[in-house]
VOTOR-495447 format. One record per atom (N, C-alpha, C): atom name; x, y, z. Coordinates in nm, 4 decimals, always signed. Example, Ala and Ser with C-alpha at 12.3 -4.5 7.8 and 13.67 -1.06 7.14 Angstrom:
2
site|east|north|up
N|+1.3190|-0.5690|+0.7800
CA|+1.2300|-0.4500|+0.7800
C|+1.3200|-0.3300|+0.7800
N|+1.2850|-0.2250|+0.7080
CA|+1.3670|-0.1060|+0.7140
C|+1.2900|+0.0030|+0.7870
***
This chain:
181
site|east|north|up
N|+0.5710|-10.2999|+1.7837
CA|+0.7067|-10.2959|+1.8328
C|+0.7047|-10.2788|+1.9833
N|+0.7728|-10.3275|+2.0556
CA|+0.8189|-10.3320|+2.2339
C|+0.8758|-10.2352|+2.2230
N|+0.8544|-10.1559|+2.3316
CA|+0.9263|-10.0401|+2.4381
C|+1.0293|-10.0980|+2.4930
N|+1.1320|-10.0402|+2.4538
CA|+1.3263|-10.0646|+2.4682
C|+1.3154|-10.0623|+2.6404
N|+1.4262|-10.1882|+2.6356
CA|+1.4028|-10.2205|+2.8135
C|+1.3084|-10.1786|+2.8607
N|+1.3400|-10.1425|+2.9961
CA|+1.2406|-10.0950|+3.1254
C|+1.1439|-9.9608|+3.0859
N|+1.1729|-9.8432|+3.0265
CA|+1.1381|-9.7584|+2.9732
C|+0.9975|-9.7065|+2.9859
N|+0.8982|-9.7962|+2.9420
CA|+0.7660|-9.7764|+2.9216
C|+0.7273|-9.6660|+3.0169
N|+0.7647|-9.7548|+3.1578
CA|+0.6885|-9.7238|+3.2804
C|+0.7635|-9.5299|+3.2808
N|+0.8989|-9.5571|+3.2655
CA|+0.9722|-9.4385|+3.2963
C|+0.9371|-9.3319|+3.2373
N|+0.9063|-9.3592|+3.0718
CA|+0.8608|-9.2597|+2.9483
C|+0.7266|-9.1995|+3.0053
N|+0.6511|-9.2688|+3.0583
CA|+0.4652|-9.2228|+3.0557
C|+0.4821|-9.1199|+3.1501
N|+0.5916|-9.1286|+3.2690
CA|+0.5348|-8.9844|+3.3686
C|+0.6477|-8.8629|+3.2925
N|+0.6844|-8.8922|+3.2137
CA|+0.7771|-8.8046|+3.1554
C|+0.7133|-8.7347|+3.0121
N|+0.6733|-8.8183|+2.9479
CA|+0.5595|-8.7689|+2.8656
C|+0.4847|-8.7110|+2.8662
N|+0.3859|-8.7304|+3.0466
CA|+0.2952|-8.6456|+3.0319
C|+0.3625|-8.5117|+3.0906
N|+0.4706|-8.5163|+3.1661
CA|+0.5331|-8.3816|+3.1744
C|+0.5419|-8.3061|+3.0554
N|+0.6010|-8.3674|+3.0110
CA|+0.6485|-8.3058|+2.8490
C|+0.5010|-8.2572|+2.7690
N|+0.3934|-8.3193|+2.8113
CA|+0.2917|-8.2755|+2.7330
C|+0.2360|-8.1762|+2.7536
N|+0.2677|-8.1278|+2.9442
CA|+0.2278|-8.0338|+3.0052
C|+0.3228|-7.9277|+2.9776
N|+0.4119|-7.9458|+2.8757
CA|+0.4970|-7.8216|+2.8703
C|+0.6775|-7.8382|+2.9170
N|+0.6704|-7.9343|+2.9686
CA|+0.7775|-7.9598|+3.0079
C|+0.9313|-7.9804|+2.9032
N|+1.0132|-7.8916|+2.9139
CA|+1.1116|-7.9366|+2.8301
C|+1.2151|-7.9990|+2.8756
N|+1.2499|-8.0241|+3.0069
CA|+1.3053|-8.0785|+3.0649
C|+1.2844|-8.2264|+3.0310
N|+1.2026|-8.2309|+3.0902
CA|+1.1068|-8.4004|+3.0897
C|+1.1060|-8.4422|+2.9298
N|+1.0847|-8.3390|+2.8314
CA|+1.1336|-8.3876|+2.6986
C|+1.2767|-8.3745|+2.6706
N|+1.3921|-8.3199|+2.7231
CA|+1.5017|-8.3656|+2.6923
C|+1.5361|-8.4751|+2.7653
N|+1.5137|-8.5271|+2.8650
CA|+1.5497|-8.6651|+2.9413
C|+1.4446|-8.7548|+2.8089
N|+1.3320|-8.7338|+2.7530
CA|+1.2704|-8.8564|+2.6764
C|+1.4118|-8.8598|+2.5242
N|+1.4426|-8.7662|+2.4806
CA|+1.5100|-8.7014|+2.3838
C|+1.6370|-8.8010|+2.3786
N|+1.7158|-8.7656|+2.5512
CA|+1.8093|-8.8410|+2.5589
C|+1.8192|-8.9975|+2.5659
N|+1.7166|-9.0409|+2.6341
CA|+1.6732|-9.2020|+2.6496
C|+1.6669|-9.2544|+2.5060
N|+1.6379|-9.1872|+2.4147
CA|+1.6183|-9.2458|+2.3032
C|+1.6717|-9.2220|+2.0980
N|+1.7709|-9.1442|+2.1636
CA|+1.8213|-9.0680|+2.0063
C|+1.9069|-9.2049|+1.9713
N|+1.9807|-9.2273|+2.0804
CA|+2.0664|-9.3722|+2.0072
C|+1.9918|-9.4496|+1.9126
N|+1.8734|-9.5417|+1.9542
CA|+1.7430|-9.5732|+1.8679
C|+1.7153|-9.5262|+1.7392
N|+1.7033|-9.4051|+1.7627
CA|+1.6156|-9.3126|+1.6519
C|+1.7465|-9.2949|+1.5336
N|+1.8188|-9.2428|+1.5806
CA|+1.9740|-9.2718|+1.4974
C|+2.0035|-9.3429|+1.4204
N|+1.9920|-9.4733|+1.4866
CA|+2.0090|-9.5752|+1.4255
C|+1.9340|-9.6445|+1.2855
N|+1.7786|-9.5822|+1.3495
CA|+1.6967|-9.6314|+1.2320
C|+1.7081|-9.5564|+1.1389
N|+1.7542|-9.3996|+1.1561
CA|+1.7532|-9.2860|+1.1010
C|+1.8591|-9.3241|+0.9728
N|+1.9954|-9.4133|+1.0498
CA|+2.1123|-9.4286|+0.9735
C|+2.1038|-9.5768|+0.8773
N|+2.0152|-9.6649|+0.9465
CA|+2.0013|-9.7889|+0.8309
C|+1.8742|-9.7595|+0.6983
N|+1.7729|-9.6360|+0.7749
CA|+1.6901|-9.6440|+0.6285
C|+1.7566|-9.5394|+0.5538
N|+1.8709|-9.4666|+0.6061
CA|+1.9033|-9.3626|+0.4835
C|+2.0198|-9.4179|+0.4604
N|+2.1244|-9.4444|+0.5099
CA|+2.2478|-9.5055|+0.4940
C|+2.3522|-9.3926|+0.4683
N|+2.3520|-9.2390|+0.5030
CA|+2.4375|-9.1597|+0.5271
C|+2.4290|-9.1098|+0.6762
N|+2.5584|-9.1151|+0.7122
CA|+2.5482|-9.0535|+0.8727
C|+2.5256|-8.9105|+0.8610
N|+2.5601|-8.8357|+0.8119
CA|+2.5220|-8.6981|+0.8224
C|+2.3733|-8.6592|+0.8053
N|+2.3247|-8.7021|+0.6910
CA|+2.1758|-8.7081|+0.6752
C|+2.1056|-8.7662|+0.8057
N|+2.1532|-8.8545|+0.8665
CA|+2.0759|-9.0049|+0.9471
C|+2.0987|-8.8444|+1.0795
N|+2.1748|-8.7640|+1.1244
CA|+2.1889|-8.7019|+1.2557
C|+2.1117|-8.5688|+1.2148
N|+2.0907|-8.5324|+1.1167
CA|+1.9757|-8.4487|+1.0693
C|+1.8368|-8.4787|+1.0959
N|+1.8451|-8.5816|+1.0638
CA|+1.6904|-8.6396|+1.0225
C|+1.6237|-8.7141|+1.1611
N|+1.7340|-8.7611|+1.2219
CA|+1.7260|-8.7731|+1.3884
C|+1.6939|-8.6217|+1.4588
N|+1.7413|-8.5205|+1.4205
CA|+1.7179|-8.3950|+1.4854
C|+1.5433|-8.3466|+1.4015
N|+1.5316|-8.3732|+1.3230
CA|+1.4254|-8.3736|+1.2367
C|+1.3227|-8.4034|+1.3273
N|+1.3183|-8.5457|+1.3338
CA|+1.2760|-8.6461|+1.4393
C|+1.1751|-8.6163|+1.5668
N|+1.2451|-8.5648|+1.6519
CA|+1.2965|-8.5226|+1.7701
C|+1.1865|-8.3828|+1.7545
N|+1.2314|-8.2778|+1.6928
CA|+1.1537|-8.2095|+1.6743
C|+1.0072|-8.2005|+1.6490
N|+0.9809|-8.2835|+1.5236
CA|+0.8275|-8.3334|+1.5213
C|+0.7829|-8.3560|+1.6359
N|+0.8297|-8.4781|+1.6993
CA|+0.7989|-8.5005|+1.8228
C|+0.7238|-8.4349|+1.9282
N|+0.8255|-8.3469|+1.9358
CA|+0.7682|-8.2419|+2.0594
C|+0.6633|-8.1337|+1.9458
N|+0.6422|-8.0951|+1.8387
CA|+0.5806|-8.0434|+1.7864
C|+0.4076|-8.1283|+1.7978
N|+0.4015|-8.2611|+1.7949
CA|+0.3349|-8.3243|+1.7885
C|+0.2616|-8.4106|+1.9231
N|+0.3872|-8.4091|+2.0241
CA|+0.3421|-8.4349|+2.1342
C|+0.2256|-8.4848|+2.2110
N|+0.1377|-8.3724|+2.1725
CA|+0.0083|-8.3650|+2.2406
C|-0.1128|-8.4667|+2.1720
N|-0.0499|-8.5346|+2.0331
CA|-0.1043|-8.6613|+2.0027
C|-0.0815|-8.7910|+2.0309
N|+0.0119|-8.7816|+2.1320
CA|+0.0587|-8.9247|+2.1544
C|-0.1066|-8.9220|+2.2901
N|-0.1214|-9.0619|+2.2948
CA|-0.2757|-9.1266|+2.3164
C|-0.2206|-9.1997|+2.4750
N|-0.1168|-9.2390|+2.5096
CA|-0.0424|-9.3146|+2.5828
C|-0.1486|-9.4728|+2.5158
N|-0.1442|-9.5067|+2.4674
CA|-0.2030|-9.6689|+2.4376
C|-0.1483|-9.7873|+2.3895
N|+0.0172|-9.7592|+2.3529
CA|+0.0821|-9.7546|+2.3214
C|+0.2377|-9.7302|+2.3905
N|+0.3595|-9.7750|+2.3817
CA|+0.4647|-9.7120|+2.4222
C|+0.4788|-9.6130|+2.3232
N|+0.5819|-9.5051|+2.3966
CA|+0.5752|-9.3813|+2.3377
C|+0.7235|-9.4043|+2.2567
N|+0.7931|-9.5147|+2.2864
CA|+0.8774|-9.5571|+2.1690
C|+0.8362|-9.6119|+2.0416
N|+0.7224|-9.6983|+2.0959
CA|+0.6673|-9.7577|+1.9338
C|+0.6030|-9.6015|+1.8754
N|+0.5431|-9.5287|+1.9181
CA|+0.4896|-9.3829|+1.8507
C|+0.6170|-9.2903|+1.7954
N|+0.6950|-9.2766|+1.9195
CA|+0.8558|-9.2282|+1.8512
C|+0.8694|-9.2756|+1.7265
N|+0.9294|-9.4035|+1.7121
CA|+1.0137|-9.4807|+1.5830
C|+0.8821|-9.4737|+1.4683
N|+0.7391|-9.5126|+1.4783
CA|+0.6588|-9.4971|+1.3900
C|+0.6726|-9.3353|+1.2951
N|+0.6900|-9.2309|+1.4128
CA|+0.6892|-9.1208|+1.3441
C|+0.8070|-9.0534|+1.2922
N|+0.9318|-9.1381|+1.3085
CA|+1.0589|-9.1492|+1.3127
C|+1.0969|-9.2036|+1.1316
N|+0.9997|-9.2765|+1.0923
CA|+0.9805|-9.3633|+0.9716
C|+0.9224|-9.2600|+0.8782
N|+0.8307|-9.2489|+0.9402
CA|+0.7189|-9.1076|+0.8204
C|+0.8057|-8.9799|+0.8306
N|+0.9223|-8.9142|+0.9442
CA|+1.0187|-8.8209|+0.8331
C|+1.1231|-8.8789|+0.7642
N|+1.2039|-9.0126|+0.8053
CA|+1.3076|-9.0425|+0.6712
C|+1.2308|-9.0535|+0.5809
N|+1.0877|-9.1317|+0.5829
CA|+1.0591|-9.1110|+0.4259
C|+0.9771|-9.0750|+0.3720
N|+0.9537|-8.9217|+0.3923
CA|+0.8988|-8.8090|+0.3782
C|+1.0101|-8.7126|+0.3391
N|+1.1248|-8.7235|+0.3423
CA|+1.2738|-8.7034|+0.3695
C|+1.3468|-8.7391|+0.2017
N|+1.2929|-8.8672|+0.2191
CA|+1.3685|-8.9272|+0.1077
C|+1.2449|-8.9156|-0.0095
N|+1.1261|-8.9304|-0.0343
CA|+1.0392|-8.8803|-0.1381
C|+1.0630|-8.7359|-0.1230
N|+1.1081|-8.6258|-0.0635
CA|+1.1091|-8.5132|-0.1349
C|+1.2382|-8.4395|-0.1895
N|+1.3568|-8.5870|-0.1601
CA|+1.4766|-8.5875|-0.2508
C|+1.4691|-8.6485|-0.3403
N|+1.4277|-8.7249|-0.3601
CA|+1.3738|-8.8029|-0.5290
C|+1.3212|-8.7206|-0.6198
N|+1.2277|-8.6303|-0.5046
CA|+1.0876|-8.5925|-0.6309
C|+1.1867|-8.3823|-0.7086
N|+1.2964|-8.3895|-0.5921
CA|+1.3919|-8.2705|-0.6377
C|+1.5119|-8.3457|-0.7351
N|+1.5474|-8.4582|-0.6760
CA|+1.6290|-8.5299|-0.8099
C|+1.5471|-8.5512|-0.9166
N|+1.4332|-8.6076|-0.9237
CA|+1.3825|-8.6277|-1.0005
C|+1.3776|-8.4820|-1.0971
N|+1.3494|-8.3960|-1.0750
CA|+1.3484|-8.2427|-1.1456
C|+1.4512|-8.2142|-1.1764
N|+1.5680|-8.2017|-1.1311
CA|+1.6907|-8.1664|-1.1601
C|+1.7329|-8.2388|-1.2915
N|+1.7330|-8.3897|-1.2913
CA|+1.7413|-8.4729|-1.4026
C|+1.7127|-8.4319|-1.5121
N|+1.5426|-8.3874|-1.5117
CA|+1.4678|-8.3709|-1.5907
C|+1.4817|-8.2097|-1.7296
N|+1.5414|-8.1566|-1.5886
CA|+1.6067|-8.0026|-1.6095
C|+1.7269|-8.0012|-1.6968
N|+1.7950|-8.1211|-1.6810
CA|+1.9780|-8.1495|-1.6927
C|+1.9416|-8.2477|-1.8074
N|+1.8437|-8.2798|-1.8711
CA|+1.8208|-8.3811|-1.9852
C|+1.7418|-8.2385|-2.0868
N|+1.6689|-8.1781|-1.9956
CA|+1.6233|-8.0511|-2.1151
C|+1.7351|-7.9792|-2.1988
N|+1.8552|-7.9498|-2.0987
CA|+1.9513|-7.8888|-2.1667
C|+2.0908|-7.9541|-2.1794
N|+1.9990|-8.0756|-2.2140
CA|+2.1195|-8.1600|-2.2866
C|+2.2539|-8.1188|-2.2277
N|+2.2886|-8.1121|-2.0337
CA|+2.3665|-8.1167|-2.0111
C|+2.4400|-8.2532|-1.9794
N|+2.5789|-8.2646|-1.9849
CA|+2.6300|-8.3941|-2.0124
C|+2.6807|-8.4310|-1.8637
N|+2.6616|-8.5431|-1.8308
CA|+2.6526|-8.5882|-1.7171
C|+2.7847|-8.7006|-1.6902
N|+2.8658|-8.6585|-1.6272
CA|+2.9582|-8.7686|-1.6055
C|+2.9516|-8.8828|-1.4986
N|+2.9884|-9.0116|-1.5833
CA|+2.9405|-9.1036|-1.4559
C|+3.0646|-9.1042|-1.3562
N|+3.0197|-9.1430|-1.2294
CA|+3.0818|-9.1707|-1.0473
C|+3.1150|-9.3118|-1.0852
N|+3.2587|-9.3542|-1.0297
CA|+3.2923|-9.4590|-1.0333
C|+3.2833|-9.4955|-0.8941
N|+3.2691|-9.5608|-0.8469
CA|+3.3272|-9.6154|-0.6637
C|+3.4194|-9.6668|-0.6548
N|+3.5073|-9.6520|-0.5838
CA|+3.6534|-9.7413|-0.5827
C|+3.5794|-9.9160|-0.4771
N|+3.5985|-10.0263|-0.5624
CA|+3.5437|-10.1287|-0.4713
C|+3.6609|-10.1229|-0.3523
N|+3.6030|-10.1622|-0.2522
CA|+3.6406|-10.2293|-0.1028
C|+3.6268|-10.3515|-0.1175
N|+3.7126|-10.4128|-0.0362
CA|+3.7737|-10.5310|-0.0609
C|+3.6389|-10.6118|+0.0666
N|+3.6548|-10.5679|+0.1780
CA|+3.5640|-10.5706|+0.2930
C|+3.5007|-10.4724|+0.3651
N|+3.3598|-10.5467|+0.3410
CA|+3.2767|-10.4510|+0.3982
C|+3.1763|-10.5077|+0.4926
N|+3.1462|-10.4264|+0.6429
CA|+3.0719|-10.4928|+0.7170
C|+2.9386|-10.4667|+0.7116
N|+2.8310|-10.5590|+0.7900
CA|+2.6746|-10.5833|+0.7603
C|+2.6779|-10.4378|+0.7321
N|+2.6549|-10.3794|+0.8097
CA|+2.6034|-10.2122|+0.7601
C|+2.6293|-10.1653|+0.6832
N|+2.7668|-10.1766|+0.6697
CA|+2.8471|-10.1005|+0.4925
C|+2.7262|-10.1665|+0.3528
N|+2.7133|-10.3414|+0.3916
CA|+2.6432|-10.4340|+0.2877
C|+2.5301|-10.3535|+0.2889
N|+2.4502|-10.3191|+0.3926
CA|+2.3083|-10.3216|+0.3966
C|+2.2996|-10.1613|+0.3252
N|+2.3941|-10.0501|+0.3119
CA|+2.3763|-9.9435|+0.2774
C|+2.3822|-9.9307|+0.1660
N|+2.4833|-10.0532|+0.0772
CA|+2.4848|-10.0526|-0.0693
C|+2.3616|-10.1096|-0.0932
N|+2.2654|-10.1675|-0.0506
CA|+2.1568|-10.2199|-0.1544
C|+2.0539|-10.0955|-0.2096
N|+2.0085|-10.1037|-0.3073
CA|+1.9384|-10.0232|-0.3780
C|+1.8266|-9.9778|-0.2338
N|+1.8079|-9.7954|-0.2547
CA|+1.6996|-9.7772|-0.1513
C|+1.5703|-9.8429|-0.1283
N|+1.4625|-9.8908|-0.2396
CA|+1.3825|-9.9455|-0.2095
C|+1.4632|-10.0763|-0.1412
N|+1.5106|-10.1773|-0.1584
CA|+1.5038|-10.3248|-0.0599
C|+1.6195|-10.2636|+0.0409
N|+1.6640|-10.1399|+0.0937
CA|+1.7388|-10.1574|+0.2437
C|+1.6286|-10.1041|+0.2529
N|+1.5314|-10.0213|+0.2027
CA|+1.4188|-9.9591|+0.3197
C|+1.3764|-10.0545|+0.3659
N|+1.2879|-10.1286|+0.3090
CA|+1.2419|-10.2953|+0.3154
C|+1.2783|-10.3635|+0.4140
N|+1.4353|-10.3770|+0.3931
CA|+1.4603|-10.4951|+0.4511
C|+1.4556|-10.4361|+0.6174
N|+1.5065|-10.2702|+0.6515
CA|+1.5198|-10.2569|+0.7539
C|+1.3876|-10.2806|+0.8636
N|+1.3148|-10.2132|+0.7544
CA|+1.1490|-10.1955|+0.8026
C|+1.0881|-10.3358|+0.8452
N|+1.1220|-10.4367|+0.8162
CA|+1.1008|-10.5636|+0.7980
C|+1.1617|-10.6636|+0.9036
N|+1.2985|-10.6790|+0.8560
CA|+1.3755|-10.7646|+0.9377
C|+1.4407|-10.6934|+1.0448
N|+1.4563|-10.5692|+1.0673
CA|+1.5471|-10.5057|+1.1897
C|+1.4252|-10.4614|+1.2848
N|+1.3128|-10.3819|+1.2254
CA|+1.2232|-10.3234|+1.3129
C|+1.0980|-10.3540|+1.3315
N|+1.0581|-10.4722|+1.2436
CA|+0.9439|-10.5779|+1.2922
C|+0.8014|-10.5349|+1.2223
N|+0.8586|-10.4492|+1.0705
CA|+0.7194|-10.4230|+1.0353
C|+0.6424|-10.5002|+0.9306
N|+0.5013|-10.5357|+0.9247
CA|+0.4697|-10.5899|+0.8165
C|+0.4659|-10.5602|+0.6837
N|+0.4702|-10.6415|+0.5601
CA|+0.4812|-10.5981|+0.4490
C|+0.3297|-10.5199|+0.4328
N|+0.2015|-10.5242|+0.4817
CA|+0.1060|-10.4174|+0.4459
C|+0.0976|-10.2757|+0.5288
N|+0.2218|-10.3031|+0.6343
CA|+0.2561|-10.1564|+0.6627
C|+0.3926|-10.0940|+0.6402
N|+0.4716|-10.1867|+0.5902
CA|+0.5680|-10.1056|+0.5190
C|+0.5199|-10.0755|+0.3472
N|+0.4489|-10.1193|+0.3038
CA|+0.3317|-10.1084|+0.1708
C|+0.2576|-9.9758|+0.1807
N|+0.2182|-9.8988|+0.2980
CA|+0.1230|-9.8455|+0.2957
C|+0.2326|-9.6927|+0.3122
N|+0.3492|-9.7176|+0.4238
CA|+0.4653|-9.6226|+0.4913
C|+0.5194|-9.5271|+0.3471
N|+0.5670|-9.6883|+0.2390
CA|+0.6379|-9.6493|+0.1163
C|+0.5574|-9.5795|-0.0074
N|+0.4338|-9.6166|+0.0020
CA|+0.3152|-9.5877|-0.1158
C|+0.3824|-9.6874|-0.2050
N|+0.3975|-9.8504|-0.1729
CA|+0.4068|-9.9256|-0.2819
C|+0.3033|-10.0590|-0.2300
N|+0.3293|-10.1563|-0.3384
CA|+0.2321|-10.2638|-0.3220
C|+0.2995|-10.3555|-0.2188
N|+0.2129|-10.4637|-0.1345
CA|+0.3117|-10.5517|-0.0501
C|+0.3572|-10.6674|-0.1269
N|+0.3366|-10.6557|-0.2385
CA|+0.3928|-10.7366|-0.3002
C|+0.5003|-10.6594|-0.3295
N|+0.5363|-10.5907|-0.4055
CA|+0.6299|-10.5130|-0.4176
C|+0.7568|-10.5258|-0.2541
N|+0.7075|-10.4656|-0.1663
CA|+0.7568|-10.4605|-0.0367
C|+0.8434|-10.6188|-0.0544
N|+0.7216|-10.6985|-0.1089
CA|+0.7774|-10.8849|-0.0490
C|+0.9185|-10.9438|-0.1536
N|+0.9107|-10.8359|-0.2982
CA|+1.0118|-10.8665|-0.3900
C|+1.1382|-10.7598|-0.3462
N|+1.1129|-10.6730|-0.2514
CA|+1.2494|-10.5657|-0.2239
C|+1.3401|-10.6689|-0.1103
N|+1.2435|-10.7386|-0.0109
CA|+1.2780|-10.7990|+0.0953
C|+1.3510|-10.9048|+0.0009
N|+1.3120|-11.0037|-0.0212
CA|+1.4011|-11.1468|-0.0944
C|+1.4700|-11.0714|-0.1625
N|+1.5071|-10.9132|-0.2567
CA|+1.6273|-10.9330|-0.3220
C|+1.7321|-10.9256|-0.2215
N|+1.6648|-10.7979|-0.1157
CA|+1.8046|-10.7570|-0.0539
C|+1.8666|-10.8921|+0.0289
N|+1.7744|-10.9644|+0.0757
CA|+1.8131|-11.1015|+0.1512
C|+1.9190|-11.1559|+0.0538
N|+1.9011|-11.2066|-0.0606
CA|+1.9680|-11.3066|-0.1928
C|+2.0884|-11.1724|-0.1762
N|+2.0906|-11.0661|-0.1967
CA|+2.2018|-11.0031|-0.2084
C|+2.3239|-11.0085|-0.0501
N|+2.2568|-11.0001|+0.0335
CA|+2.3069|-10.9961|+0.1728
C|+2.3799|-11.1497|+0.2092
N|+2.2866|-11.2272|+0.1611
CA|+2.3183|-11.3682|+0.2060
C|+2.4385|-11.4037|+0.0656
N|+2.4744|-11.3595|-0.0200
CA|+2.5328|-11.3610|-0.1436
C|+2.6726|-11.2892|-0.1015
N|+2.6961|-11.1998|-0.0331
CA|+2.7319|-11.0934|+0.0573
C|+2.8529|-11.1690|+0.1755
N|+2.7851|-11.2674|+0.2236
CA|+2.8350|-11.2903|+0.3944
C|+2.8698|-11.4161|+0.3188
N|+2.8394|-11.5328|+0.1914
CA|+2.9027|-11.6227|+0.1704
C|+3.0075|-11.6027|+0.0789
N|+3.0729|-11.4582|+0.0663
CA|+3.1497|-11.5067|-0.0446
C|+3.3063|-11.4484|+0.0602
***
């Protein structure tokens, strides 16, 4: 992935401030780049409240981790890489607590009422891209928005790239199914 505009040059003497301790120099990197991080934060989870958590999440690692960034690299492509491993690190350890809860709520045969959604008549790309099932928006974002390959979004998700390559074509057939009707 490319370092957002001009940046590169700007991030590296700021980085290494920040590495030296600097919190200053890490809130100017912080600020240059939460819009970004946000964003990806908000298309692989598809709730804004979660997505400004998990951006603060983010952010934090970051500077927790700091002192591994290598400069070999832009420190945006290292940002958003490590930006990926907490949404979904994030989202496997809400599955694996849904997953228990379920399991808990089927032991005692408690009765579960289903959620209806009221349909919307119109909905824009983002609204579309948030309804697709989590595996193919992870996919597709990881893929078509942020430029990753299917054997590293394969490796990100703990699934096969084949797998990865059948999440991508559904959500596409659904999206493109989506914008022609």
């Amino acid at each position: 992935m490319k370092a957002t505009g001009g940046f590169r040059k700007e991030d590296e003497g700021l980085v290494r401030s920040a590495q030296e301790g600097s919190e200053r120099a890490f809130e100017q990197l912080y600020r240059r780049h939460v819009p970004r991080v946000y964003a990806l934060c908000m298309r692989l989870c598809g709730d804004a409240s979660l997505a400004e958590e998990l951006t603060q999440d983010a952010f934090v690692r970051a500077w927790e981790r700091l002192e591994t960034f290598r400069h070999d690299s832009a420190f945006s492509s290292w940002l958003y890489r490590l930006t990926v491993n907490v949404v979904l690190g994030d989202i496997r350890s809400r599955q694996r607590r849904a997953a228990k809860l379920a399991e808990a709520q089927s032991m005692t045969n408690a009765h579960q009422s289903g959620q209806s959604q009221s349909p919307e008549t119109r909905l824009d790309l983002e609204a579309a891209i948030a309804q697709l099932s989590n595996g193919a928006r992870r996919v597709f974002v990881l893929h078509d928005v942020e430029g990753y390959k299917h054997d590293e979004i394969a490796e990100l998700m703990g699934i096969e790239p084949g797998t990865s390559k059948a999440h991508l074509h559904r959500a596409r057939r659904i999206l493109r199914e989506y914008v022609e009707s």
